[in-house]
CHARMM internal coordinates of N, CA and C (Angstrom, degrees):
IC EDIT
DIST 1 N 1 CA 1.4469
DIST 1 CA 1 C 1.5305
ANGL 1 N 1 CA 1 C 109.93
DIST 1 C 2 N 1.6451
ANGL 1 CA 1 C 2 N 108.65
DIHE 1 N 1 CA 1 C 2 N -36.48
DIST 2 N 2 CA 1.7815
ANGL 1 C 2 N 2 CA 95.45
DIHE 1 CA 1 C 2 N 2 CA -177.52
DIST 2 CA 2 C 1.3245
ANGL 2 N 2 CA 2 C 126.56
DIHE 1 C 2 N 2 CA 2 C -83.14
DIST 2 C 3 N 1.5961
ANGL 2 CA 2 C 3 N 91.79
DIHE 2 N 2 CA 2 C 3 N -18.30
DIST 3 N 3 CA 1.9158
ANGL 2 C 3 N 3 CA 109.27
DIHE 2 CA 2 C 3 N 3 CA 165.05
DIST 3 CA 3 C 1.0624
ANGL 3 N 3 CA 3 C 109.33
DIHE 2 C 3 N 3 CA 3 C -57.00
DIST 3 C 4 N 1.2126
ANGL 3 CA 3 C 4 N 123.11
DIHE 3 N 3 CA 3 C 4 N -45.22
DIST 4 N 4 CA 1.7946
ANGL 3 C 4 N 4 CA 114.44
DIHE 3 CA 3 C 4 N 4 CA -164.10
DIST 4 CA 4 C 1.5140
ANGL 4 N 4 CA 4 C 88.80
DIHE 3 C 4 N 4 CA 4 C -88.82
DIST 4 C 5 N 1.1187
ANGL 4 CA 4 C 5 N 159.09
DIHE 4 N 4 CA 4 C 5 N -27.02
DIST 5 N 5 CA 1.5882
ANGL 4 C 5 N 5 CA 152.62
DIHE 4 CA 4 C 5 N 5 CA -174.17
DIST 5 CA 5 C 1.3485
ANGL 5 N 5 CA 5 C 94.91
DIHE 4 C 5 N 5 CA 5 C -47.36
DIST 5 C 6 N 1.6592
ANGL 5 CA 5 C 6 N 111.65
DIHE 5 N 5 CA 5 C 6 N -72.43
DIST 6 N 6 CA 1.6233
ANGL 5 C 6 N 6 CA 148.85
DIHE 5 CA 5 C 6 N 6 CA -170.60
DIST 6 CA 6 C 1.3354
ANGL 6 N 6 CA 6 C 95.70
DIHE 5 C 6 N 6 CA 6 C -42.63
DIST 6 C 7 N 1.3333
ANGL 6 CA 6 C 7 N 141.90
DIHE 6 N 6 CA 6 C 7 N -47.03
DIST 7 N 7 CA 1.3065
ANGL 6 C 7 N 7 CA 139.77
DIHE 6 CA 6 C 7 N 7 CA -146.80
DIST 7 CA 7 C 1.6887
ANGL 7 N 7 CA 7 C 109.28
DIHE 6 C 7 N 7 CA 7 C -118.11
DIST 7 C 8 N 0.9830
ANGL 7 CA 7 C 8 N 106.84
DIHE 7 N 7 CA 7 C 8 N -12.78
DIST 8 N 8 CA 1.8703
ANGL 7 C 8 N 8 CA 128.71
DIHE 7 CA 7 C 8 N 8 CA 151.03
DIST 8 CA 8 C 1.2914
ANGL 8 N 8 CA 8 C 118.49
DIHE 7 C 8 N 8 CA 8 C -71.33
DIST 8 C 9 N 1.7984
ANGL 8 CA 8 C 9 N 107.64
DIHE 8 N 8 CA 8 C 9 N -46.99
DIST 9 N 9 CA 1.4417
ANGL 8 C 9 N 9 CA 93.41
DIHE 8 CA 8 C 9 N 9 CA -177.20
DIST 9 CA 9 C 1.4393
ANGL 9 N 9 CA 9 C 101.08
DIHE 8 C 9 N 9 CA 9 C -105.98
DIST 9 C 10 N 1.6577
ANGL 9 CA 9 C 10 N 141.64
DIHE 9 N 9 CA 9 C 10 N 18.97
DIST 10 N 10 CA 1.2613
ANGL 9 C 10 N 10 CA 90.34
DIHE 9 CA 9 C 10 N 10 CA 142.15
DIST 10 CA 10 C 2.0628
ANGL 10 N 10 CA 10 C 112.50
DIHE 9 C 10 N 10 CA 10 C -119.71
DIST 10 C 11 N 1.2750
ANGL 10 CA 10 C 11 N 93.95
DIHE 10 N 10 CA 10 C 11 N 18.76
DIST 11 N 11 CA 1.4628
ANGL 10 C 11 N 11 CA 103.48
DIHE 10 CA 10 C 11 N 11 CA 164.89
DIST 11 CA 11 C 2.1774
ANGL 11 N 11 CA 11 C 100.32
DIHE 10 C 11 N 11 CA 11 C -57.76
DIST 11 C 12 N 1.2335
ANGL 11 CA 11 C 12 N 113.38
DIHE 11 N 11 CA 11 C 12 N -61.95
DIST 12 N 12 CA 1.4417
ANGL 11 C 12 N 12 CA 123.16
DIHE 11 CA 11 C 12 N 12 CA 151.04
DIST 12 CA 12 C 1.3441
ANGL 12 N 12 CA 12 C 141.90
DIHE 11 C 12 N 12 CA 12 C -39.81
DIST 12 C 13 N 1.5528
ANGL 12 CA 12 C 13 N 108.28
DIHE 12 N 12 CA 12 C 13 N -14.25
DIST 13 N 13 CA 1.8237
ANGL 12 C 13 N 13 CA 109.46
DIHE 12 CA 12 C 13 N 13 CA 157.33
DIST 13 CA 13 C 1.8679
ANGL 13 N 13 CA 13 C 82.32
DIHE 12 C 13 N 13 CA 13 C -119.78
DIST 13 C 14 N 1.2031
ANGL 13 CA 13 C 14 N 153.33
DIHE 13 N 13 CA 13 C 14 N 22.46
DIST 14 N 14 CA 1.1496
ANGL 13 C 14 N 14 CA 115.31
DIHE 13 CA 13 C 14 N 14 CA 150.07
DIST 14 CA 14 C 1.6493
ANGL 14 N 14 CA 14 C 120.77
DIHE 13 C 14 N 14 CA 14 C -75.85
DIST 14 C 15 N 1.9271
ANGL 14 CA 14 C 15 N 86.95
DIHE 14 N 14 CA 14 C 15 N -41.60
DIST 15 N 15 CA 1.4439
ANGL 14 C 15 N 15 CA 99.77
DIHE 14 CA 14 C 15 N 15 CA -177.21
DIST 15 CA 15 C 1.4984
ANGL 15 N 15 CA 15 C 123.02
DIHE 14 C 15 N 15 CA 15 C -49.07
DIST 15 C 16 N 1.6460
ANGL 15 CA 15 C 16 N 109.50
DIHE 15 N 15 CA 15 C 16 N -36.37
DIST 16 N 16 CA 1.3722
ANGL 15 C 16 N 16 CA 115.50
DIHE 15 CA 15 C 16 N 16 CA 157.86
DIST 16 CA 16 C 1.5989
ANGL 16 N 16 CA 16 C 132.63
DIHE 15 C 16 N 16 CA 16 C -55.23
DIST 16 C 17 N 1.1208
ANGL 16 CA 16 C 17 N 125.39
DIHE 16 N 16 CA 16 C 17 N -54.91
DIST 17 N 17 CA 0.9003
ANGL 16 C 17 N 17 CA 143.73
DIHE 16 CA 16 C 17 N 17 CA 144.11
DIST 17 CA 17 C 1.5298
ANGL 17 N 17 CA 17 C 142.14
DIHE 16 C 17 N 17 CA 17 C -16.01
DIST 17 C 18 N 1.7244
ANGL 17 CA 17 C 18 N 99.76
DIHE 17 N 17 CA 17 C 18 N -63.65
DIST 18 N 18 CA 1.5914
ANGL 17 C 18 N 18 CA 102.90
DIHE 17 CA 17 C 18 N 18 CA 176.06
DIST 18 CA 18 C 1.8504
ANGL 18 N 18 CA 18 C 113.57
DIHE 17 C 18 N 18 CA 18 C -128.50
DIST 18 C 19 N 1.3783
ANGL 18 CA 18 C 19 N 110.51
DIHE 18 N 18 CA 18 C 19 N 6.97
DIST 19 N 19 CA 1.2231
ANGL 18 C 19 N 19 CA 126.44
DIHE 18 CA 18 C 19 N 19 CA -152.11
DIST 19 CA 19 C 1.5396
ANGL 19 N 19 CA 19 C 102.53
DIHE 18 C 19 N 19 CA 19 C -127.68
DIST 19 C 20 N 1.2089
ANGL 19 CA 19 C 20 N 117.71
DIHE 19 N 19 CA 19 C 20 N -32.85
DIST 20 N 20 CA 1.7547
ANGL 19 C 20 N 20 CA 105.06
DIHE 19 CA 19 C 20 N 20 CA 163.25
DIST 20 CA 20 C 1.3633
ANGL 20 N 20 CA 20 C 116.89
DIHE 19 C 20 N 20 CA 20 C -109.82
DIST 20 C 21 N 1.5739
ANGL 20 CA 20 C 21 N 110.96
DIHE 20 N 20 CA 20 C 21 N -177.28
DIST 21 N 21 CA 1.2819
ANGL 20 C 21 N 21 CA 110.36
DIHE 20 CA 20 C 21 N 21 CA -138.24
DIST 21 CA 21 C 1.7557
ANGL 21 N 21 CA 21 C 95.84
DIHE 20 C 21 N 21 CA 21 C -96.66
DIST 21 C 22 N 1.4194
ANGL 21 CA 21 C 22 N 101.31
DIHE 21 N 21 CA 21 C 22 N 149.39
DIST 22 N 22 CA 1.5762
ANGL 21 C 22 N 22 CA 102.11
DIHE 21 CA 21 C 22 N 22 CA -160.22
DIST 22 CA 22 C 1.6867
ANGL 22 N 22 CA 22 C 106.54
DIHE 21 C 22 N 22 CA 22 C -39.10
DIST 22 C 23 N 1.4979
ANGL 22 CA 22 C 23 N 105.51
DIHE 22 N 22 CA 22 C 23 N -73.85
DIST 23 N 23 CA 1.7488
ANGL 22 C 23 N 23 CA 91.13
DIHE 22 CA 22 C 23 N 23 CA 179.61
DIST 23 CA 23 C 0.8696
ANGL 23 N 23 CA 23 C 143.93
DIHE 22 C 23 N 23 CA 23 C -8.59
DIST 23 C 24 N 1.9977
ANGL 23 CA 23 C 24 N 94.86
DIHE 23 N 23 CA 23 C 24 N -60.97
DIST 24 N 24 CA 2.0316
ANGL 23 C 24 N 24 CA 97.04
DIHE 23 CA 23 C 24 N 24 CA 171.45
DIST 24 CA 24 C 0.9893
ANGL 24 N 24 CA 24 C 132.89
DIHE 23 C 24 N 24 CA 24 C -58.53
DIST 24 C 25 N 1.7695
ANGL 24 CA 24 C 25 N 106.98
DIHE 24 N 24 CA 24 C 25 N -24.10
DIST 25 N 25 CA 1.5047
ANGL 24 C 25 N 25 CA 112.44
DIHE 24 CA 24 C 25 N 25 CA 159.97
DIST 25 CA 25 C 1.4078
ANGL 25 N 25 CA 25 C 121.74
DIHE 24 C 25 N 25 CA 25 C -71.98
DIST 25 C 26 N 0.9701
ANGL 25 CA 25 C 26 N 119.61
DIHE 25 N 25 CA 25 C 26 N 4.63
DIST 26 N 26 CA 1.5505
ANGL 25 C 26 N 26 CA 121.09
DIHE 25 CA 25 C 26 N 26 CA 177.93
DIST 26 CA 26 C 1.1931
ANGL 26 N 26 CA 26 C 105.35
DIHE 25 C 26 N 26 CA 26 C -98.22
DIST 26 C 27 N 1.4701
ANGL 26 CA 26 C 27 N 113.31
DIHE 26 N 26 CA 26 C 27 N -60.90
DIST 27 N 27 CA 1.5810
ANGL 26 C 27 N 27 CA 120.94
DIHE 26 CA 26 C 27 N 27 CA 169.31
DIST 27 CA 27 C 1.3714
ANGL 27 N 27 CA 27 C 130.03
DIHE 26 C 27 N 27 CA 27 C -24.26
DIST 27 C 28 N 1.2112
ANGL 27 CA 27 C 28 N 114.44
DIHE 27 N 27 CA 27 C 28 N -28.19
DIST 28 N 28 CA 1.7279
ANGL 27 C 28 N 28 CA 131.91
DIHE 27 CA 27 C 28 N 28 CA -128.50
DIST 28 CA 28 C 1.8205
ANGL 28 N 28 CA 28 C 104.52
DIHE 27 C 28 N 28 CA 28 C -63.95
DIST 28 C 29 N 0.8428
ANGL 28 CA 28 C 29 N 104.82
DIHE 28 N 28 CA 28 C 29 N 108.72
DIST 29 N 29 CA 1.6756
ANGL 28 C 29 N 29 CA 93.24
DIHE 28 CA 28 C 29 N 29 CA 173.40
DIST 29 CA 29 C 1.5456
ANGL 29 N 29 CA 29 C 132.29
DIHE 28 C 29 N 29 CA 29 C -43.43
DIST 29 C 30 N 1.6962
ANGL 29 CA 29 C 30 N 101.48
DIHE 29 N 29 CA 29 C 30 N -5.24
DIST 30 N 30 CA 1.5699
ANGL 29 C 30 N 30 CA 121.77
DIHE 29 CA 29 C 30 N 30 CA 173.80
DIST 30 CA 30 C 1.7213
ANGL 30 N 30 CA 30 C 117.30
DIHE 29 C 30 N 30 CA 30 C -113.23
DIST 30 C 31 N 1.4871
ANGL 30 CA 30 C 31 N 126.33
DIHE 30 N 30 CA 30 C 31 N 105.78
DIST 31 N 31 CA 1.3836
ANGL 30 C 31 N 31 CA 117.28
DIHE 30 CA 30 C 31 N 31 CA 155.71
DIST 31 CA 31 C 1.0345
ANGL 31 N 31 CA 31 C 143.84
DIHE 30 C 31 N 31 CA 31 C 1.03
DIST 31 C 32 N 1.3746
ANGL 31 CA 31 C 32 N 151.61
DIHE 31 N 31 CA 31 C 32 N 137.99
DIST 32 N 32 CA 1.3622
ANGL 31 C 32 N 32 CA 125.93
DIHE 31 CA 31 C 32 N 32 CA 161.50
DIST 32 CA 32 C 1.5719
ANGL 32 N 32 CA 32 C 102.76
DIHE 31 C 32 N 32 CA 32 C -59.43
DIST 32 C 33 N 1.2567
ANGL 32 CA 32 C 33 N 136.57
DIHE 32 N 32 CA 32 C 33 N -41.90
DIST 33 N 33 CA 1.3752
ANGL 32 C 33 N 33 CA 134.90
DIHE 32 CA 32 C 33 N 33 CA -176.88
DIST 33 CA 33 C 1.8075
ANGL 33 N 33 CA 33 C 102.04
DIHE 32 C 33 N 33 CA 33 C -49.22
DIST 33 C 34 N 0.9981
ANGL 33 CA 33 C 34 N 127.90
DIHE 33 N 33 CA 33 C 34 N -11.14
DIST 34 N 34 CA 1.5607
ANGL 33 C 34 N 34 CA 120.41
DIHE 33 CA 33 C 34 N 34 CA -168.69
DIST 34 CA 34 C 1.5300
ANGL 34 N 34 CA 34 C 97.99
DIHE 33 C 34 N 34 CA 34 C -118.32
DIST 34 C 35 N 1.6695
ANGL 34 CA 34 C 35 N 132.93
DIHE 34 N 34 CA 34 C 35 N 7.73
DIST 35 N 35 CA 1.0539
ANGL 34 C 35 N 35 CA 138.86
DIHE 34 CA 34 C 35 N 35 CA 160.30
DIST 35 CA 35 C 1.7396
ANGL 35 N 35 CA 35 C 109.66
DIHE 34 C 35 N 35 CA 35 C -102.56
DIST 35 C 36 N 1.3236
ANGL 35 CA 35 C 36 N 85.28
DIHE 35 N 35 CA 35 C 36 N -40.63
DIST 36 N 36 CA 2.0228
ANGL 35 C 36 N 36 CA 95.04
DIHE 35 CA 35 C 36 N 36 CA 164.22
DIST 36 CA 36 C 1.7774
ANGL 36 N 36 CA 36 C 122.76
DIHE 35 C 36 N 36 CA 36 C -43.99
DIST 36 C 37 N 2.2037
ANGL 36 CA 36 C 37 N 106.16
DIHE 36 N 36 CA 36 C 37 N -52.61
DIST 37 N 37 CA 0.7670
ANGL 36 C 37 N 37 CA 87.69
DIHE 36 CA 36 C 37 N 37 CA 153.68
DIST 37 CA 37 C 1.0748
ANGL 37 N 37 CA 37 C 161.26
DIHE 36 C 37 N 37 CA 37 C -99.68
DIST 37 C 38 N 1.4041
ANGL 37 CA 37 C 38 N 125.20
DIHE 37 N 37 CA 37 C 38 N 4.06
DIST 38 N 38 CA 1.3483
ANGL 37 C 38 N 38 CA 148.34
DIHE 37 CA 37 C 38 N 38 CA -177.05
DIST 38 CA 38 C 2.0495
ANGL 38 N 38 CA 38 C 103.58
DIHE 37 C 38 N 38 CA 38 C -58.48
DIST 38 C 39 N 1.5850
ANGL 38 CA 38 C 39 N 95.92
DIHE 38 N 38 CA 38 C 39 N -38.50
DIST 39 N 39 CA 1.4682
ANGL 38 C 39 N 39 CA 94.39
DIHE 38 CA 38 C 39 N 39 CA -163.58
DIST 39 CA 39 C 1.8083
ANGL 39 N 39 CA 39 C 84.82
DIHE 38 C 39 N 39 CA 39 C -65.94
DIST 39 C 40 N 1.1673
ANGL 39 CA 39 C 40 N 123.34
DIHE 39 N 39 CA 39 C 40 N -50.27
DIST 40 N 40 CA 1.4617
ANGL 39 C 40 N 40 CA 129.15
DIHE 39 CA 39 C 40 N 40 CA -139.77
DIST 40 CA 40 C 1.2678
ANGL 40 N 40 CA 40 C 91.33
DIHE 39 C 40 N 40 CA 40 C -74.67
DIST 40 C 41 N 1.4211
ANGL 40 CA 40 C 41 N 142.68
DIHE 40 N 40 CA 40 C 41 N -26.57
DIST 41 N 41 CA 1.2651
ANGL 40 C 41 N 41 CA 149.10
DIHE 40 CA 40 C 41 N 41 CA -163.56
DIST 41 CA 41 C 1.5724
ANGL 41 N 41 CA 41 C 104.43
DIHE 40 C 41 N 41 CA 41 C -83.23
DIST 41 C 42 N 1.3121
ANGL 41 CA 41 C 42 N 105.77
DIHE 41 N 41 CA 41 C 42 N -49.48
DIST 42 N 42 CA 1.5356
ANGL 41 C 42 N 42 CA 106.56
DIHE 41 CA 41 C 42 N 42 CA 171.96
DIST 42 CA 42 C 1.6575
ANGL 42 N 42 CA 42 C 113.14
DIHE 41 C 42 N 42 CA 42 C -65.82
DIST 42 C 43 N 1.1459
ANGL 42 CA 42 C 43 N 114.33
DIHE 42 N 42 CA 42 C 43 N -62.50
DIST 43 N 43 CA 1.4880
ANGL 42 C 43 N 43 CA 115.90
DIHE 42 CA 42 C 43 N 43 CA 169.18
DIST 43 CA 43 C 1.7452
ANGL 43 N 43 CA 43 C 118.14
DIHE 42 C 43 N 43 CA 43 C -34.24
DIST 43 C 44 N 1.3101
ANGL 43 CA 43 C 44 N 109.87
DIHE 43 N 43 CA 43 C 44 N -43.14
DIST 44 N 44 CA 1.6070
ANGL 43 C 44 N 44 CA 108.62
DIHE 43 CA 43 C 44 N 44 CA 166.15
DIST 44 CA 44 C 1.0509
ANGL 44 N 44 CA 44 C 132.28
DIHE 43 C 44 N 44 CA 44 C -76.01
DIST 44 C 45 N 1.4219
ANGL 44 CA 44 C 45 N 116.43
DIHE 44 N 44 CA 44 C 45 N -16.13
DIST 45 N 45 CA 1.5884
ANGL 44 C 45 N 45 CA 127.91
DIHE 44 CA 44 C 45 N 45 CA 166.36
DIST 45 CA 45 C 1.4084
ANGL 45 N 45 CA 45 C 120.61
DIHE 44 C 45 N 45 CA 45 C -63.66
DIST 45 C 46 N 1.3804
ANGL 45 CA 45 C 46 N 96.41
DIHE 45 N 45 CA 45 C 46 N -12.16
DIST 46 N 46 CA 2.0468
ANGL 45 C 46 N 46 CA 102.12
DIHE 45 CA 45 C 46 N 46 CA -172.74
DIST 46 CA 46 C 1.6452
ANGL 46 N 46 CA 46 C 115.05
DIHE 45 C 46 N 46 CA 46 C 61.94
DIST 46 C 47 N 1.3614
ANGL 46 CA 46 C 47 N 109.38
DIHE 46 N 46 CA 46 C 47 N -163.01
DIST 47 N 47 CA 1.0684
ANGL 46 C 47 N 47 CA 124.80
DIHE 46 CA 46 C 47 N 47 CA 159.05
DIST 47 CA 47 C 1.7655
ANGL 47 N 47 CA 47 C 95.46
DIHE 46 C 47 N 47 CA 47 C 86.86
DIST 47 C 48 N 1.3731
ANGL 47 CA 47 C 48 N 121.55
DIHE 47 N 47 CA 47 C 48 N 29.01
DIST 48 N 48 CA 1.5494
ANGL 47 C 48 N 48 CA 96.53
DIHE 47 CA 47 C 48 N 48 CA -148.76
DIST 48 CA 48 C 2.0172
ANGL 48 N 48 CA 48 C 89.66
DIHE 47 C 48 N 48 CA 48 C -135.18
DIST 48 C 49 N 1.0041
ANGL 48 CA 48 C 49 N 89.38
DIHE 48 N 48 CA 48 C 49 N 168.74
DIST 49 N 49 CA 2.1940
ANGL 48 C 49 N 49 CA 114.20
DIHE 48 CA 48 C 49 N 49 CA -152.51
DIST 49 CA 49 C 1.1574
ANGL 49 N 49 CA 49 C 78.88
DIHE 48 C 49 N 49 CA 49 C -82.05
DIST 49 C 50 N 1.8787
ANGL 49 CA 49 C 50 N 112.26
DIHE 49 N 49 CA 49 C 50 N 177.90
DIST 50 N 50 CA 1.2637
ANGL 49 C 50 N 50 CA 145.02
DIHE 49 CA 49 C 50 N 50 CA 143.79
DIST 50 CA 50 C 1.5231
ANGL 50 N 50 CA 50 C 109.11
DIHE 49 C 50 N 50 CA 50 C -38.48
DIST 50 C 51 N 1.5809
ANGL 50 CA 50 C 51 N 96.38
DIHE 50 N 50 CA 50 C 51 N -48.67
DIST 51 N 51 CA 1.7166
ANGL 50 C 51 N 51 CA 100.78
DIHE 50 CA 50 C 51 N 51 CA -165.50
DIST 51 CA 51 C 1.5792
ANGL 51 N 51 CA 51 C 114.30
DIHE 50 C 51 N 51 CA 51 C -91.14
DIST 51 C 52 N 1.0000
ANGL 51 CA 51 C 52 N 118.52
DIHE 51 N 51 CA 51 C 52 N 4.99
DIST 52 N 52 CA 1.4934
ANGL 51 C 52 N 52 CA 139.55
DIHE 51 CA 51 C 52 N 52 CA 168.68
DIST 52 CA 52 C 1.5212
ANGL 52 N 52 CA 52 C 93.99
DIHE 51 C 52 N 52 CA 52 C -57.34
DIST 52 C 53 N 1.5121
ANGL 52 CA 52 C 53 N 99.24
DIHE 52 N 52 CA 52 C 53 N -86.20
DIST 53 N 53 CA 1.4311
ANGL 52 C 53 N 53 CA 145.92
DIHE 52 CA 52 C 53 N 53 CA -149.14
DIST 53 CA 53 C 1.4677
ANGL 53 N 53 CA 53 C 98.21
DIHE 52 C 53 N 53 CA 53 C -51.11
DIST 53 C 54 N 1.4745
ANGL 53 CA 53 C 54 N 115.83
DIHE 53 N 53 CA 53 C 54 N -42.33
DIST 54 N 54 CA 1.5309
ANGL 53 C 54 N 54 CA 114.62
DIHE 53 CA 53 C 54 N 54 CA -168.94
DIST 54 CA 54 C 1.7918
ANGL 54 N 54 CA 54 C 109.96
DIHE 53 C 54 N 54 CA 54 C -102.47
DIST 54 C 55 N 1.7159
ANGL 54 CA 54 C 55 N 102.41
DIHE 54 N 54 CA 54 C 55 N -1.50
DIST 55 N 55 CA 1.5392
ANGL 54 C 55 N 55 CA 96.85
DIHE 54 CA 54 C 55 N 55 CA 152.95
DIST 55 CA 55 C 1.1012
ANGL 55 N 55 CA 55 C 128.45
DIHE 54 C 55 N 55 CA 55 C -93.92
DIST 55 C 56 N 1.2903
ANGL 55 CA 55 C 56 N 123.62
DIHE 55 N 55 CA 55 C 56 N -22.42
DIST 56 N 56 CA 1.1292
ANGL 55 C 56 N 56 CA 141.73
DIHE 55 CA 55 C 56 N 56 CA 171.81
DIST 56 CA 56 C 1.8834
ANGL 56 N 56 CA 56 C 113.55
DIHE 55 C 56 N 56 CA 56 C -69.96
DIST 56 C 57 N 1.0372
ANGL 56 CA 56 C 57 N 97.05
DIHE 56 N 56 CA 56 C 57 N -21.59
DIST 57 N 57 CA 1.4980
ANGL 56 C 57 N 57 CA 104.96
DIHE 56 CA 56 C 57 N 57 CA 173.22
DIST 57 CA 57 C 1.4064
ANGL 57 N 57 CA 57 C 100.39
DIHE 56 C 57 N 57 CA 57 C -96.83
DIST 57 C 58 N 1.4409
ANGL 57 CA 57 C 58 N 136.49
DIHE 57 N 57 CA 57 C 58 N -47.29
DIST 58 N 58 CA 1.4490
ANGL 57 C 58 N 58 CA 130.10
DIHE 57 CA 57 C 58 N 58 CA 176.25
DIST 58 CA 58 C 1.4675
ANGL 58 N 58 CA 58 C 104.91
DIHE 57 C 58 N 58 CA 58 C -52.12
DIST 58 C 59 N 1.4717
ANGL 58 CA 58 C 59 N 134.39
DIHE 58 N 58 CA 58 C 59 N -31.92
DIST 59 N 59 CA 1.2781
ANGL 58 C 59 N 59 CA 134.68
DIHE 58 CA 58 C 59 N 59 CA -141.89
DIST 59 CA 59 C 1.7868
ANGL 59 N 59 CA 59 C 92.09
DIHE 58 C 59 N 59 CA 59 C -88.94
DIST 59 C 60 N 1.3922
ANGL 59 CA 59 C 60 N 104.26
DIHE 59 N 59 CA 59 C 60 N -48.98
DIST 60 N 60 CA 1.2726
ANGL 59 C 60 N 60 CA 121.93
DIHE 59 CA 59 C 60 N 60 CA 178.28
DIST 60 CA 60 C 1.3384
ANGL 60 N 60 CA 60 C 124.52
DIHE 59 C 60 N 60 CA 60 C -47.60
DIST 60 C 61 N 1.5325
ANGL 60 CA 60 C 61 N 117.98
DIHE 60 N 60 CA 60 C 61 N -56.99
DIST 61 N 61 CA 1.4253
ANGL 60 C 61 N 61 CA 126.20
DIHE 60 CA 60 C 61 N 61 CA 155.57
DIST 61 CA 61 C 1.5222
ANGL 61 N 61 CA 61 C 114.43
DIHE 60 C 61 N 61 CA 61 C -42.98
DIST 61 C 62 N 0.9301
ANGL 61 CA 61 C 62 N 125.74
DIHE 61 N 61 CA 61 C 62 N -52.12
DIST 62 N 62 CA 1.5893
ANGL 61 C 62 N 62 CA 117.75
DIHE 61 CA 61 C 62 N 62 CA 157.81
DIST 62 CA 62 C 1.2130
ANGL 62 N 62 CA 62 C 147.26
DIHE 61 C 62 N 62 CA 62 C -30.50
DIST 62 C 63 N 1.2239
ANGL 62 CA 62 C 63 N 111.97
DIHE 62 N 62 CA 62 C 63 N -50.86
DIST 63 N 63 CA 1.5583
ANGL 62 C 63 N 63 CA 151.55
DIHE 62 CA 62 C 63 N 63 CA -151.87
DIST 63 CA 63 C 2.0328
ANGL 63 N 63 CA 63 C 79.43
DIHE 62 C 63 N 63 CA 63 C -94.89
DIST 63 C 64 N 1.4369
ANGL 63 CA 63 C 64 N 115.22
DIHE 63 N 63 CA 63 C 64 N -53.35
DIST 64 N 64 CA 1.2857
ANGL 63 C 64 N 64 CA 120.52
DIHE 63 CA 63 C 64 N 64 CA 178.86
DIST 64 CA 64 C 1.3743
ANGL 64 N 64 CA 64 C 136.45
DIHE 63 C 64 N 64 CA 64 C -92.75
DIST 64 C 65 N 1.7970
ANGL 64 CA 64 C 65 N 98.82
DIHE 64 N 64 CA 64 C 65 N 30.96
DIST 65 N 65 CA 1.7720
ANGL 64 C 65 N 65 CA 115.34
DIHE 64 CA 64 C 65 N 65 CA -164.37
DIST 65 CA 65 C 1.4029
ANGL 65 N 65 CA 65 C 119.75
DIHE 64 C 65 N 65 CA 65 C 36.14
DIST 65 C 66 N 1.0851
ANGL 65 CA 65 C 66 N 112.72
DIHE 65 N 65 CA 65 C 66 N 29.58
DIST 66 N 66 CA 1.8931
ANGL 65 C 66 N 66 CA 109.55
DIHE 65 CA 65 C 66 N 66 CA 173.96
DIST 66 CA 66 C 1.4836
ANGL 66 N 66 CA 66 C 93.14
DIHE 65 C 66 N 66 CA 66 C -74.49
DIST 66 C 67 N 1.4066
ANGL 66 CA 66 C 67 N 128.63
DIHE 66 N 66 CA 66 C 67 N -27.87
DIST 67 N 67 CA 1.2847
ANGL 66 C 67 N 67 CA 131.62
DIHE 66 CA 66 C 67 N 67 CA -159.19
DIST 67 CA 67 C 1.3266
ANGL 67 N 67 CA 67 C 119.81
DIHE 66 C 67 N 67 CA 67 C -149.16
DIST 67 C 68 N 1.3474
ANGL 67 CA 67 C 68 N 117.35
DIHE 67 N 67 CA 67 C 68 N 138.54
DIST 68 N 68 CA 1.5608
ANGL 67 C 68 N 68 CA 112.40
DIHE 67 CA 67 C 68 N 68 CA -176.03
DIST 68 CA 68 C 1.2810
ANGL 68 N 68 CA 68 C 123.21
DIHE 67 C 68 N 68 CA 68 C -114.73
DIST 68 C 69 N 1.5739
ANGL 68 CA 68 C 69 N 99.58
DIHE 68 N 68 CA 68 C 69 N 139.69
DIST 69 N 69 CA 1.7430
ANGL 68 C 69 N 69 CA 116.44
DIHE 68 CA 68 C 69 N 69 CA -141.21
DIST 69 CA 69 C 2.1914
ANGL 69 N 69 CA 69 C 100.02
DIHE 68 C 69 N 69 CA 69 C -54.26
DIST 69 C 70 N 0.6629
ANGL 69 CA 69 C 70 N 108.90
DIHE 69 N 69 CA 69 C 70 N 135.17
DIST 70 N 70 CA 1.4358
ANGL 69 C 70 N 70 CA 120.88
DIHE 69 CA 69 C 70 N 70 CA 163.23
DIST 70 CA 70 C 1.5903
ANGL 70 N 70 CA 70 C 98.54
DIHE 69 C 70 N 70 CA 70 C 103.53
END
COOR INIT
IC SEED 1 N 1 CA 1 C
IC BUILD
């Protein structure tokens, strides 16, 4: 049950993230600081995979222009 939570919500900030169209990401009624914390919140909750760990780290590099979305 907490795997599939984990993998909903950040299947749900990727789609934000790398999957809509830049504007809406500009638009966004949420901060990057409120995508900042969502990742960090999940990451502190534990409980989380290999494949968690290295989206949540891809998501991050993003969020921090190391990398560009799509």
């Amino acid at each position: 049950m907490r795997q599939a939570m984990i993998e909903r919500d950040l299947a749900h900030i990727e789609h934000v993230l790398l999957r809509s169209h830049a504007s809406a990401r500009e638009n966004s009624a949420f901060p990057l600081s409120y995508w900042h914390d969502r990742l960090r919140r999940i990451k502190d909750a534990g409980q989380l995979w290999g494949v968690h760990l290295r989206k949540i780290d891809t998501l991050q590099r993003i969020l921090n222009g190391a990398l560009p979305p799509g």
